[in-house]
C-alpha positions as CSV (number, residue, x, y, z in Angstrom):
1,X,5.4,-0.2,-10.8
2,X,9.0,1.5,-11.5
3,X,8.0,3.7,-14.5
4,X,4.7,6.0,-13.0
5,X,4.4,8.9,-14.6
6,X,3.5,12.2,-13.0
7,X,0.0,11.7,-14.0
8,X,-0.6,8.5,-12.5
9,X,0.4,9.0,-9.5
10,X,-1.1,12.3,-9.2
11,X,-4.8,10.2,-10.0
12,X,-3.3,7.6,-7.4
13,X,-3.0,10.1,-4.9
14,X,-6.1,11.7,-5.4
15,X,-8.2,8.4,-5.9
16,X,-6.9,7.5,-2.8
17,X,-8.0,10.0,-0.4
18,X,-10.9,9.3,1.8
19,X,-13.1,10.9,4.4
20,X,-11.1,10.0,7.6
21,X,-8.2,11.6,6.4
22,X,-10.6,15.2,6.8
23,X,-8.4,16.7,10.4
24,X,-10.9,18.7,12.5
25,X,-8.8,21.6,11.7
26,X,-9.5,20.6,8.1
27,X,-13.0,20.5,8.4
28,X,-13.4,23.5,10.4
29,X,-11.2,25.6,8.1
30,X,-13.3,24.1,4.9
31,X,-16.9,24.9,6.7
32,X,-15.3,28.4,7.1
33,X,-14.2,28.6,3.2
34,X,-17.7,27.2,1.8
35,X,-19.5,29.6,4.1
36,X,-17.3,32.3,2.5
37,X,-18.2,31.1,-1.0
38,X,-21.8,31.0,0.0
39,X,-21.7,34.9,0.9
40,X,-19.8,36.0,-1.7
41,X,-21.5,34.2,-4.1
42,X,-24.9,35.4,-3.0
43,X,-23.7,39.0,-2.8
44,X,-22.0,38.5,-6.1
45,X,-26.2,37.3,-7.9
46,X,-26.9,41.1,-7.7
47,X,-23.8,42.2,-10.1
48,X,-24.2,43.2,-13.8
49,X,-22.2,39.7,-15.1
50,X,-23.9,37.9,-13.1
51,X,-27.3,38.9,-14.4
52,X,-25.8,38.3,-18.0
53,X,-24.2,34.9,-17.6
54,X,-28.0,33.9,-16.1
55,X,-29.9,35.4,-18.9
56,X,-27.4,33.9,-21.5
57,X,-27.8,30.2,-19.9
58,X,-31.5,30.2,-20.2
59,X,-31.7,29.4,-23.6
60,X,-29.7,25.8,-22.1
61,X,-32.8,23.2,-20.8
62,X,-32.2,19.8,-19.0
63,X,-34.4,17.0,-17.1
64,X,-31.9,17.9,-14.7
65,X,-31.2,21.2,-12.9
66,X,-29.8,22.5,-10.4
67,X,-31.1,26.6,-8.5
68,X,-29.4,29.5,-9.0
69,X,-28.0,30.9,-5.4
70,X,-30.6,33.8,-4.3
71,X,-32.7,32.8,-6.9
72,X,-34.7,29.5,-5.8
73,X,-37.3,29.8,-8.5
74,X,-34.6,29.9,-11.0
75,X,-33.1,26.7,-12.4
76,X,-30.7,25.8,-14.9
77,X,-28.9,22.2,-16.3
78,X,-25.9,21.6,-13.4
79,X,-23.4,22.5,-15.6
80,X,-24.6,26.0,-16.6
81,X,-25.9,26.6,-12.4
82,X,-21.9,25.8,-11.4
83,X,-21.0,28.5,-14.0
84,X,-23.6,30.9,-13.3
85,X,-22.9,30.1,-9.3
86,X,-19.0,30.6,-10.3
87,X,-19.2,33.9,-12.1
88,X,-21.1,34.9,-9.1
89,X,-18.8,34.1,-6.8
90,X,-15.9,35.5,-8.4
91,X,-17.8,38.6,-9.8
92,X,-16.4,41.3,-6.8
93,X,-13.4,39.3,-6.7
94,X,-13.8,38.7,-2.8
95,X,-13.6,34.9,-3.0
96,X,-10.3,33.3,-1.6
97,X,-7.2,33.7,-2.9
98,X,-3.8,31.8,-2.8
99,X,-0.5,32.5,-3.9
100,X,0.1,32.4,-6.6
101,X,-3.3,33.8,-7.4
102,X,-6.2,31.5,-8.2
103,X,-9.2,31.3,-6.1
104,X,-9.8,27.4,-5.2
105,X,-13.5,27.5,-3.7
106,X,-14.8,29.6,-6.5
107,X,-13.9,27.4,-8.9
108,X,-14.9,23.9,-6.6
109,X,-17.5,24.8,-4.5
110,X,-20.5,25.9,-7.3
111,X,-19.6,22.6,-8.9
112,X,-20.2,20.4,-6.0
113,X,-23.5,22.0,-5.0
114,X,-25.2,21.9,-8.7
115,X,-24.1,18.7,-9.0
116,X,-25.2,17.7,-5.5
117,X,-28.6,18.7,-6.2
118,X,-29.2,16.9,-9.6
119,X,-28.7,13.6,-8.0
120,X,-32.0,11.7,-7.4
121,X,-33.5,12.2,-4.1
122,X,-32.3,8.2,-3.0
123,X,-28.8,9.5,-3.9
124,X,-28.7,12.6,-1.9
125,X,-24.9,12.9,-0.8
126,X,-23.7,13.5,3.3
127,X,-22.5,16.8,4.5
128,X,-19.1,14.9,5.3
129,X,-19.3,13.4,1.4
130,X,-19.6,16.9,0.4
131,X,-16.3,18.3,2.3
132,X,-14.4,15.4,0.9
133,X,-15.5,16.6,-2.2
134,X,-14.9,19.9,-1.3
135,X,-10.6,19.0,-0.2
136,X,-10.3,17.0,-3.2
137,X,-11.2,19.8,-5.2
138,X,-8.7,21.9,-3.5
139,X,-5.9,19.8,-3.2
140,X,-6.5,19.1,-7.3
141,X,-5.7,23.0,-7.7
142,X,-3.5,22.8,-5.3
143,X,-1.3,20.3,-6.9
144,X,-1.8,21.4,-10.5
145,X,-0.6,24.6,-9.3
146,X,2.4,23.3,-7.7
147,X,3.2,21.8,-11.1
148,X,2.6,24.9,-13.0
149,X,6.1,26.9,-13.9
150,X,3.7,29.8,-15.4
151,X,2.3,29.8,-11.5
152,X,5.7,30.3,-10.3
153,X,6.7,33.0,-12.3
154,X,3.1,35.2,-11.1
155,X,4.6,37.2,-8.5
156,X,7.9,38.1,-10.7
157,X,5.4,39.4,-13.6
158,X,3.5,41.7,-11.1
């Protein structure tokens, strides 16, 4: 097809990626990254913002949910446990960084896992499902930050 635009062939690309394309360099490096997250994200459930953004998401209810890190008696819909999760993770601002600045597993990683644990018990995904979820993730913000000119212009600004 002659005419693709960006967009298509960005879904293409990411459609397209599978599990056996995972190096074991990748892997390694992405186990490293997640356990990262994890510690920073559990560190981050003792802060002051974290305890808000919990307390605010309570009032949110779902036949779904998905546990608060640190907190295993504590559950919330997945999408308000990825936020909560998120804002923990970022709350010291010790999560990973690239240049130009955003932090990719903060934003992936507390996703994957709330989402991971809503599915129904027959569903339950693989540890290797979850680091392809995991690089997709990344290489998403990875590629949306290649394409962003307010990205490039970051380290000029500061």
């Amino acid at each position: 097809f002659p005419f693709q635009t960006v967009t298509g062939n960005f879904a293409k690309v990411i459609h397209g990626l599978n599990a056996n394309q995972l190096t074991d360099q990748v892997i390694q490096r992405s186990k490293r990254m997640i356990l990262d997250t994890l510690g920073v994200g559990l560190v981050g459930t003792s802060t002051e913002v974290c305890h808000k953004v919990a307390q605010y998401s309570k009032i949110y209810s779902s036949d779904l949910s998905s546990t608060i890190w640190g907190h295993l008696d504590f559950r919330l819909p997945p999408l308000y446990a990825a936020f909560v999760n998120g804002v923990a993770v970022h709350s010291m601002d010790f999560d990973d960084t690239w240049h130009p600045a955003t932090h990719p597993s903060g934003a992936v990683l507390p996703a994957l896992i709330a989402l991971s644990e809503a599915f129904p018990q027959k569903k339950k995904v693989s540890g290797l499902d979850l680091l392809l979820a995991f690089n997709v993730g990344i290489e998403v913000q990875g590629r949306l930050l290649h394409f962003s000119r307010e990205a490039r212009n970051i380290p000029k600004r500061y």
